[in-house]
Structures are given as C-alpha cells and as structure tokens.
C-alpha positions as CSV (number, residue, x, y, z in Angstrom):
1,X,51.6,-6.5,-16.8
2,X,48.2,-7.9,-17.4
3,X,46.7,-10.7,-19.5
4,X,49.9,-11.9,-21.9
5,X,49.1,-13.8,-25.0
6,X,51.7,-15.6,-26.3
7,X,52.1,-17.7,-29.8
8,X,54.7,-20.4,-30.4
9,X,55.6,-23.1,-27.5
10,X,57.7,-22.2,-24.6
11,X,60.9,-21.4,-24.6
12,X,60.5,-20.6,-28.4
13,X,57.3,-18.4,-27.7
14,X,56.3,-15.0,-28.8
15,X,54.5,-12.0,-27.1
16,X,51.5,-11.8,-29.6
17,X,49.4,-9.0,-27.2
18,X,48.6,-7.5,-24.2
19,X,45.1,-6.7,-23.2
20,X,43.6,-5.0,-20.3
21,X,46.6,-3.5,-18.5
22,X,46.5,-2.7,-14.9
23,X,43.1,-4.0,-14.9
24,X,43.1,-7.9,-13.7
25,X,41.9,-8.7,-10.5
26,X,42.3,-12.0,-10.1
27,X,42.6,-15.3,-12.1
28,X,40.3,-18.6,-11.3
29,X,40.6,-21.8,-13.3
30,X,36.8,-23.5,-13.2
31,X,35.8,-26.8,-15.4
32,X,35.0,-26.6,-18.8
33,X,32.6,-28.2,-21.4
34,X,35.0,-28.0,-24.7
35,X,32.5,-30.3,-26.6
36,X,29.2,-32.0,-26.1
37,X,31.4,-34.9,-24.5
38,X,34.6,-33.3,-23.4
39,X,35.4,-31.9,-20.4
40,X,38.7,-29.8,-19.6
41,X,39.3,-26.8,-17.8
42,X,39.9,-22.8,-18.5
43,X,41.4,-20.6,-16.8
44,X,39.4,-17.2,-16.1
45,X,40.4,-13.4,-15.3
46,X,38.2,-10.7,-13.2
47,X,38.7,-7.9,-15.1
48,X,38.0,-4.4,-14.3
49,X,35.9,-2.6,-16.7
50,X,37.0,1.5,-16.6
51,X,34.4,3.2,-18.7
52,X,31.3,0.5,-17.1
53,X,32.9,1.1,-14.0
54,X,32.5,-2.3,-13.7
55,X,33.8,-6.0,-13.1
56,X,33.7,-8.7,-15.6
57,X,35.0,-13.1,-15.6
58,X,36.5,-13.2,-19.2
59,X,38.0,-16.7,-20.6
60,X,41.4,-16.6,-21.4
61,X,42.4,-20.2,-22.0
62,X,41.2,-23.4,-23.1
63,X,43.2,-25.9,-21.2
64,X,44.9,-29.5,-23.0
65,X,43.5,-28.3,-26.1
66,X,45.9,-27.8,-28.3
67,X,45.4,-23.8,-28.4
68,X,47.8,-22.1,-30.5
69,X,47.9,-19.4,-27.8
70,X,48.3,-19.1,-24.5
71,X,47.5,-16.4,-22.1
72,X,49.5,-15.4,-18.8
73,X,47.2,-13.7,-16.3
74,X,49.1,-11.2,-14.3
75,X,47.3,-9.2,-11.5
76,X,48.0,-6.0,-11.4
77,X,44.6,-3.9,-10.3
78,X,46.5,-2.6,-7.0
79,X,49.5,-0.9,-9.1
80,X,47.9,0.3,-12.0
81,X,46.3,3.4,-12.9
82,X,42.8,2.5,-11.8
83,X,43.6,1.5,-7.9
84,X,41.8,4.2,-6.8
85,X,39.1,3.7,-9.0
86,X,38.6,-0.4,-8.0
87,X,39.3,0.9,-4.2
88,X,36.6,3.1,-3.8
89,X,34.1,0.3,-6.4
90,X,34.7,-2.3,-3.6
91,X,34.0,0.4,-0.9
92,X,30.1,0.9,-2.9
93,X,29.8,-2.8,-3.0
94,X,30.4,-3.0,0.5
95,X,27.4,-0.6,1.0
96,X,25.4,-2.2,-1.3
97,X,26.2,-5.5,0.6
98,X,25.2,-4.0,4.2
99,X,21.9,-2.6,2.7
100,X,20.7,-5.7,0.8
101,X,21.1,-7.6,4.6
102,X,19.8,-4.8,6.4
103,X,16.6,-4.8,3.9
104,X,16.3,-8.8,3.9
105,X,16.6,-8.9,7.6
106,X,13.9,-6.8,7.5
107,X,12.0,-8.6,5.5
108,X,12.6,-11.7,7.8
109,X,11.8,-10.1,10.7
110,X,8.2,-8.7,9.2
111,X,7.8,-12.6,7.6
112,X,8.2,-13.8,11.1
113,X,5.7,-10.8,13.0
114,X,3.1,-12.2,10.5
115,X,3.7,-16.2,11.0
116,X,3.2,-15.4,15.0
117,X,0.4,-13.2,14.4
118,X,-0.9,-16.0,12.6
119,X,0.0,-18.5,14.5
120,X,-1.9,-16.9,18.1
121,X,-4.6,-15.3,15.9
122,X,-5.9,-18.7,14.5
123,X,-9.7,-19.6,14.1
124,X,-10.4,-22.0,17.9
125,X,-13.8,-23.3,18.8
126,X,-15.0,-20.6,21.3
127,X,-14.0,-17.4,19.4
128,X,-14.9,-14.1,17.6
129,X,-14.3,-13.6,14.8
130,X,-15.5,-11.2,11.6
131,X,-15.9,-11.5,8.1
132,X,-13.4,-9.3,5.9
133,X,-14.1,-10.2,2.4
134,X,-15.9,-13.1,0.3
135,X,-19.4,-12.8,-1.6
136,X,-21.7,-15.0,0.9
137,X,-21.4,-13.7,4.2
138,X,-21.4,-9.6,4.6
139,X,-18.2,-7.9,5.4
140,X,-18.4,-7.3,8.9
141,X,-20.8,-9.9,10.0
142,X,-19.3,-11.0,13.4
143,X,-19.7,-14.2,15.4
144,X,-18.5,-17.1,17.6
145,X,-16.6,-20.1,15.4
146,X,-18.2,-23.2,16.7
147,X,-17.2,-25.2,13.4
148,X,-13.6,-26.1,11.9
149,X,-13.1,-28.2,9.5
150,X,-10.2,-27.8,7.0
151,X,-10.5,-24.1,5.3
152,X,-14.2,-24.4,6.4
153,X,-15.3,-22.3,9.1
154,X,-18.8,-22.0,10.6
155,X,-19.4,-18.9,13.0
156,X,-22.9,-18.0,14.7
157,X,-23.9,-13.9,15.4
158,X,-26.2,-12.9,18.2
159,X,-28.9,-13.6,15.8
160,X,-28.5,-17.1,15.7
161,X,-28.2,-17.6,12.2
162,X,-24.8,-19.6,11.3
163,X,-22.5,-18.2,8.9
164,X,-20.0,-20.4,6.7
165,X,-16.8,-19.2,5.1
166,X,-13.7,-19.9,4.2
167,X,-10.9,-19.3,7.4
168,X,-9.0,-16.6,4.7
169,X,-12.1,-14.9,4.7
170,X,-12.1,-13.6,8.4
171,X,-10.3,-12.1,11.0
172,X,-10.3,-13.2,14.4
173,X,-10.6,-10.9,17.4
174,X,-7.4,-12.1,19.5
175,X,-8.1,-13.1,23.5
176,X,-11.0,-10.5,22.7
177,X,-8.5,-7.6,22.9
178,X,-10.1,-6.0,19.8
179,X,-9.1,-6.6,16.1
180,X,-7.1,-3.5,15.8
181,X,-4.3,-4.8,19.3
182,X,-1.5,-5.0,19.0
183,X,1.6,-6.4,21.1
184,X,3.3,-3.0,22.9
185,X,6.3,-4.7,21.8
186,X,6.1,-7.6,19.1
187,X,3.8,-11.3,18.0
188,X,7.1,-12.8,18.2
189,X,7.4,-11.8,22.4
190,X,3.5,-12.3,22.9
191,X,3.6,-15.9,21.4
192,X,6.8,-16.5,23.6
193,X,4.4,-15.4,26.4
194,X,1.3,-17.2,25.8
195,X,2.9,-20.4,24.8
196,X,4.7,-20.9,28.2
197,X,1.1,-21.3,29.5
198,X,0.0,-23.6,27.1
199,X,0.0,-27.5,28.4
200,X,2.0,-30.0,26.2
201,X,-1.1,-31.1,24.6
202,X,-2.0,-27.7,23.2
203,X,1.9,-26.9,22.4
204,X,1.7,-30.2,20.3
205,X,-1.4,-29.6,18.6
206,X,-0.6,-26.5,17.6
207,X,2.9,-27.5,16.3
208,X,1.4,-29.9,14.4
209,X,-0.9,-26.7,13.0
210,X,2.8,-25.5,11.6
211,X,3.2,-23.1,14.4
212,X,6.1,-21.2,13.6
213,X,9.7,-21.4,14.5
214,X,11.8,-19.1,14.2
C-alpha cells in the first residue's frame, strides 16, 4: 500500500486512489494554521521521490475539518520496488552528514587557532609591533606601543617620532619571537602554556579583554 484516499465516511467509504506506491517513508502529524484564526492539525507523509532521487513532506490531511476525503498513510519504502534505491540514498546522506561535521569542525577548530592567536598576540604597553595597512602610518613602520586607549594605539620607532593607528592596523611581534612564529604545535596549547604563568590579576584582566574560551 501507500497513501489511501478514501471518499464517503467509514464503514460506508470508498477507495477513491492510491498515490505514491511503495514510496512512503514515514507519516508525522504537525499543527496546522487552517485559517487566519484556526488552528487544527494535518497529518504529513515523507515520500520518496524516484526520478529526483529525492525525499519530500507532502500534506495529506486536514484534520476536524470536515474533508470529504481522507487519506491512510501506509509505509511501505522497505518492501517496495525502490528499497534499494532509498537504502543506498540514506547511505549518501550519511556521507554527506560525516563531511559537513568534519568541515565545520574544521572550521571551529581554525575559528578557535585565531581567537588564541589573538588573544596572546594583543597590543600591551612594552611591545613591538608593525604597521600592516592604513593610509597615515607607512606599512612597515615598526615600534614599541606605549599608548592604548580603546582602538587607539600609539607606538614610538627608534627615531623617536610617535606613530598613531588604529589596533587593526598592526601586527604585534609575539614575546619578540618574530612576526612570522608560530607554535610547533598549536595557539590553543601555547595560550594553555603561558596563561598558567600569568597571576590572577593578569588572568582577570585579560578575561575581561574577552579572552577566549573554548
């Protein structure tokens, strides 16, 4: 069987069609705006869709309506002729399912590298930093920050001659490792690192900078 409309009321009722044989997956009944003010319920069937390859929620009934026909959803996907075809559908979805996690957990993973990159590489009082883009102060002019104040940061070269520019607008050179260092294994284990030697005070403060936490 499949989806079974009938006509008439029981038991005086009358087969008016069948539609999509061996094809229904499963049935769901879900609540229903009739009219702008009434609510009922209707009662849904997954379908399978054999030339899209595909599955589709169709609406069968209209529940405490007053339909003059009612459909009998009948599951019958596993012993019809398109078992095999459903079987080996849910077997690509599965893959599908296992690469869209493996690609958002990498995704995460690279959202959280950044955020403790960020988070150990922020502009301090004390350190070097470089300019990497903006119109006032020349890409590469290098310095030591000695002022913070919001996105403001002021930065002094060998020269002398203070530099002022927004914090996007450098790049600061971390523990003076070099702009270019990285972690041999990851931010995420070198933050875990430094932050055991931080004292509470700094821990807090930089909390309260949206560390990260992940």
């Amino acid at each position: 069987m499949a989806i079974v409309n009938y006509t008439g009321t029981y038991p005086n009722r009358t087969i008016f069609n069948t539609k999509h044989v061996g094809c229904v997956i499963k049935s769901e009944t879900r609540d229903y705006r009739a009219m702008s003010d009434v609510w009922t319920t209707a009662d849904y069937a997954l379908v399978w869709l054999p030339e899209e390859e595909d599955t589709k929620w169709i609406r069968v009934n209209i529940n405490y309506m007053g339909c003059d026909m009612v459909g009998v959803i009948i599951p019958d996907i596993t012993t019809g002729e398109y078992a095999d075809d459903y079987a080996i559908y849910l077997l690509i979805q599965e893959d599908i399912k296992r690469e869209n996690e493996r690609i958002d957990a990498e995704r995460r993973a690279k959202k959280a590298e950044q955020g403790f990159k960020a988070a150990l590489c922020e502009p301090t009082k004390g350190a070097t930093c470089r300019a990497i883009k903006g119109r006032k102060v020349k890409k590469g002019t290098e310095g030591i920050i000695f002022y913070i104040r919001d996105n403001r940061i002021g930065f002094k070269g060998e020269d002398g001659i203070a530099h002022w520019i927004n914090a996007d607008q450098i790049e600061v050179n971390y523990a003076g490792k070099g702009y270019d260092w990285k972690p041999e294994d990851s931010w995420k284990a070198e933050y875990r690192r430094v932050s055991a030697t931080w004292s509470s005070s700094e821990a807090y403060n930089r909390q309260q900078r949206n560390a990260p936490r992940y």
